[in-house]
C-alpha positions as CSV (number, residue, x, y, z in Angstrom):
1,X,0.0,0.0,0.0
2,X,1.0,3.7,-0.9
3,X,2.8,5.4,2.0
4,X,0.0,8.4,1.5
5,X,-3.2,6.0,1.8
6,X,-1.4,4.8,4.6
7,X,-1.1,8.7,6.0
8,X,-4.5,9.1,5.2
9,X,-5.8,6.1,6.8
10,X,-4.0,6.8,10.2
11,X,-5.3,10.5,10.4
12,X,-9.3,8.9,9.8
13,X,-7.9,6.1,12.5
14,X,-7.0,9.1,15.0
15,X,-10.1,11.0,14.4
16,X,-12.4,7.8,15.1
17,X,-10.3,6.7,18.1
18,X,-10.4,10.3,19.8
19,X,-14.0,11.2,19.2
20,X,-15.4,7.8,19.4
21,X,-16.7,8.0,16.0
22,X,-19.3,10.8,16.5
23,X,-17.2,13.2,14.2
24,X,-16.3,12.8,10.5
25,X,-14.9,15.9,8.9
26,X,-14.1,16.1,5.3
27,X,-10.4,15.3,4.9
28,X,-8.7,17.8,2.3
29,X,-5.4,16.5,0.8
30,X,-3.5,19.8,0.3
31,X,-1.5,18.2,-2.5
32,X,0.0,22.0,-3.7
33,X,3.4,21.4,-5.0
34,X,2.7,17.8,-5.1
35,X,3.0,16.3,-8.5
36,X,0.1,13.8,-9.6
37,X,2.2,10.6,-9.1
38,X,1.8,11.6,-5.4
39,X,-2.0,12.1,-5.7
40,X,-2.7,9.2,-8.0
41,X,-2.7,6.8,-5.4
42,X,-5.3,8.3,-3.3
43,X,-7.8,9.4,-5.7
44,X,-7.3,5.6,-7.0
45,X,-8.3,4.8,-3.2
46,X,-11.4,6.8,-3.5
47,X,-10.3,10.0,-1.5
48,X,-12.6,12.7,-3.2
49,X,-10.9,16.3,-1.2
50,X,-7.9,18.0,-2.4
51,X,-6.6,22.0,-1.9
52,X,-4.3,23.6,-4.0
53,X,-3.2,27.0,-3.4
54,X,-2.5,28.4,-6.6
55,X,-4.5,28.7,-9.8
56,X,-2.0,27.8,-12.8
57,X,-0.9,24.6,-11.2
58,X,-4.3,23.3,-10.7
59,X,-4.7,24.0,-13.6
60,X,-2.5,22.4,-14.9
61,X,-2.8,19.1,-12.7
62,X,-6.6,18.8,-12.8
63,X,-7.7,19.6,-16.0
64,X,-7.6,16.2,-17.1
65,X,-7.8,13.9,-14.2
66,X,-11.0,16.0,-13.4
67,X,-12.5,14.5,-16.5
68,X,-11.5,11.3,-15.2
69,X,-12.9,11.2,-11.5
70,X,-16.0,13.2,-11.3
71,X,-16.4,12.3,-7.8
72,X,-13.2,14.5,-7.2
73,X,-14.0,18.0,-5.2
74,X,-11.3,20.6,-5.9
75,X,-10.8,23.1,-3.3
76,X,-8.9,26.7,-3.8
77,X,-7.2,27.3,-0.5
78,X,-4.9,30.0,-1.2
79,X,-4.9,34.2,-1.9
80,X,-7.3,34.7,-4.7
81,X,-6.7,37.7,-6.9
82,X,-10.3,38.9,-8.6
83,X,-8.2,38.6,-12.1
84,X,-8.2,35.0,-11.7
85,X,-11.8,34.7,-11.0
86,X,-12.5,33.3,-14.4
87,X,-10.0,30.2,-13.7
88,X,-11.8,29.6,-10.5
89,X,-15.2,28.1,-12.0
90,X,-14.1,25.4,-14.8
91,X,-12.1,24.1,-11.7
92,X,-13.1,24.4,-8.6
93,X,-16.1,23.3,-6.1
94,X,-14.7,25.6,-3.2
95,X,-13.3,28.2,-2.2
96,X,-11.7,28.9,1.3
97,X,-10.7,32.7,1.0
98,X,-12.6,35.1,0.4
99,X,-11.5,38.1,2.1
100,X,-12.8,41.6,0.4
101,X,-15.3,42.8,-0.9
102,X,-14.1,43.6,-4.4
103,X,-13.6,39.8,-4.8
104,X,-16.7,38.9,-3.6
105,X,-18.0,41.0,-6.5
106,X,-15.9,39.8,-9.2
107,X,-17.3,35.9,-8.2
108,X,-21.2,37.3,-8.1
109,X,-20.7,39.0,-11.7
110,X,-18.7,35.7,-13.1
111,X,-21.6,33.1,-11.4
112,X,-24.6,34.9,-13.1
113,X,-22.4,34.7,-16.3
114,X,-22.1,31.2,-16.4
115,X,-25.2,30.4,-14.1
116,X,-22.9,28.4,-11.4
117,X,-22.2,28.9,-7.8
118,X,-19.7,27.8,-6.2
119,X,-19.2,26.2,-2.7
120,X,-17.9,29.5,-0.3
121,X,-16.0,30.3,3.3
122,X,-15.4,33.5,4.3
123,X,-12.0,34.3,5.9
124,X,-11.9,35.7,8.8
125,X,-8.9,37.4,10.0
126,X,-9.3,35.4,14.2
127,X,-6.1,37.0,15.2
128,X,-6.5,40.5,14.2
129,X,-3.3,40.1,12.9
130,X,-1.8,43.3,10.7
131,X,0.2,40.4,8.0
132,X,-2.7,38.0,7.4
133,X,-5.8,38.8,5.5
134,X,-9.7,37.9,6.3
135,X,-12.5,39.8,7.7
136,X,-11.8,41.3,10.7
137,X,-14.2,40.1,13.5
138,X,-16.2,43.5,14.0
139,X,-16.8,43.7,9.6
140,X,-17.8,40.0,9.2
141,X,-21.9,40.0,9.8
142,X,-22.4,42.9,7.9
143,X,-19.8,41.3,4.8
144,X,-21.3,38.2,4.9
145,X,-25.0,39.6,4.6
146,X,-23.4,42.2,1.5
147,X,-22.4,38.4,0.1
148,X,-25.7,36.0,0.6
149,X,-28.3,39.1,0.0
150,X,-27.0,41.4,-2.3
151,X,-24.2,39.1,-4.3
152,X,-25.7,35.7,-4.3
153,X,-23.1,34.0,-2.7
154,X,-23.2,30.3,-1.8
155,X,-21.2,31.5,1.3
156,X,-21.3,27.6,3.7
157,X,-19.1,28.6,6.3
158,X,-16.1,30.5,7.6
159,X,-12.1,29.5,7.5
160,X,-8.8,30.6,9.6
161,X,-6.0,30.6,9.9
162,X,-4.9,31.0,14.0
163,X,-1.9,33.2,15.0
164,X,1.5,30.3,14.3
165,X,3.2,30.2,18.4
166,X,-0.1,30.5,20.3
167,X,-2.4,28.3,21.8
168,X,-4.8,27.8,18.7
169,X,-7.8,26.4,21.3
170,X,-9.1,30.0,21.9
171,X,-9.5,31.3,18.4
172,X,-11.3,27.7,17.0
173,X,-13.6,28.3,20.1
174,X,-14.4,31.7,19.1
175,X,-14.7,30.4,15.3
176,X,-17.5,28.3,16.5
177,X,-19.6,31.1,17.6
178,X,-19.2,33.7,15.0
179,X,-20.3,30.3,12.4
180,X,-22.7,29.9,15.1
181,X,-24.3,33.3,15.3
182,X,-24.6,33.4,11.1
183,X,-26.6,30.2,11.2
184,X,-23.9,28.5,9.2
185,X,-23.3,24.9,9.4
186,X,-19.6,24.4,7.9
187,X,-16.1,25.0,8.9
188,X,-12.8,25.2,7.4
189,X,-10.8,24.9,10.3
190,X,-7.3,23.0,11.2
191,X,-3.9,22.0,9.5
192,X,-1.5,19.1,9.7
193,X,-0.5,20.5,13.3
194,X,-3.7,21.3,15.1
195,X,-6.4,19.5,13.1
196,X,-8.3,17.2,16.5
197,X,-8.5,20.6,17.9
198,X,-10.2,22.2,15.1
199,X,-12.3,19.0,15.0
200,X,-13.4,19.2,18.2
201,X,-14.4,22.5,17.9
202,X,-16.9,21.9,15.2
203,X,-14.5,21.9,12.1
204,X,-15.7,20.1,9.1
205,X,-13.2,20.6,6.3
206,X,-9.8,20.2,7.5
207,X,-7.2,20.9,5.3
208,X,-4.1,18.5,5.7
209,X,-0.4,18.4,3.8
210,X,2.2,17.4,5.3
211,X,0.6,14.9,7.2
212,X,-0.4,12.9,3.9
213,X,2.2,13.6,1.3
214,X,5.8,14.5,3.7
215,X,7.4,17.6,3.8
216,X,7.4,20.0,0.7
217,X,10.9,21.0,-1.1
């Protein structure tokens, strides 16, 4: 058996054994950088989730092997710039990071174009960190409502990314109740380092790398 189904299989092992089976997140394979003889393997086993980070080289992975498995849900994890909105749609089924407003527009003109939403969490900047981007905490009822009322967005749920060197238990906590107090029911939520905390704090999409494929180059 492939070393990464074998990843894979311990992380779902883990998640059973520590919440006694009564949570089941969706397991994204971050396979950015990865080239497709690392993926192959688990979309042979049946492993439908996978984040890439950067438009061209999905493209240029995907394209094909999209055609291929249809099951296969493609998720942009990474900085979107609103030039690269027209990539996003032929591709994708989420998207993890939207973080302004002019984006958010960009996707609601390019969905009524082609009549096709696409699968959205808002970002939201937990930390209130100056470096990282995401809606700040005091902006983020009054973006979301500009997104699902006035845009059209399929907006599902909110993502973070905690502060690195802190105790990342506080901010999933507080992630709970913002996607709590929107009345949404997913989120993106926990890495390779901290993903059965996210977990237990409600995270449904957990986006893991390392932990499947070994360290990048």
């Amino acid at each position: 058996m492939h070393k990464n189904i074998i990843n894979l299989s311990t992380i779902k092992e883990q998640i059973k054994i520590k919440f006694n089976s009564t949570k089941n997140p969706n397991i994204i394979a971050v396979s950015k950088t990865f080239s497709m003889t690392e993926i192959e393997p688990l979309l042979k086993s049946g492993h439908i989730h996978y984040g890439e980070n950067k438009i061209q080289e999905a493209l240029d992975k995907w394209k094909d092997v999209k055609n291929n498995f249809e099951n296969v849900k493609l998720h942009m994890i990474g900085k979107l710039q609103s030039n690269k909105v027209k990539f996003l749609f032929p591709l994708f089924d989420y998207l993890h990071s939207l973080d302004n407003i002019k984006l958010a527009e960009k996707i609601s003109k390019e969905q009524k174009k082609l009549k096709k939403r696409i699968n959205i969490f808002i970002q939201v900047n937990i930390g209130n960190e100056e470096q990282k981007n995401g809606i700040k905490i005091y902006e983020l009822e009054k973006f979301y409502k500009t997104c699902v009322y006035q845009l059209n967005l399929n907006v599902i749920g909110l993502m973070c990314l905690p502060p690195a060197q802190k105790d990342v238990r506080p901010f999933f906590k507080k992630m709970k109740e913002l996607n709590l107090s929107l009345g949404l029911k997913e989120i993106s939520m926990g890495m390779s380092s901290d993903y059965l905390d996210a977990i237990e704090f409600g995270s449904s999409f957990v986006r893991i790398g390392s932990k499947i494929f070994g360290n990048r180059n």
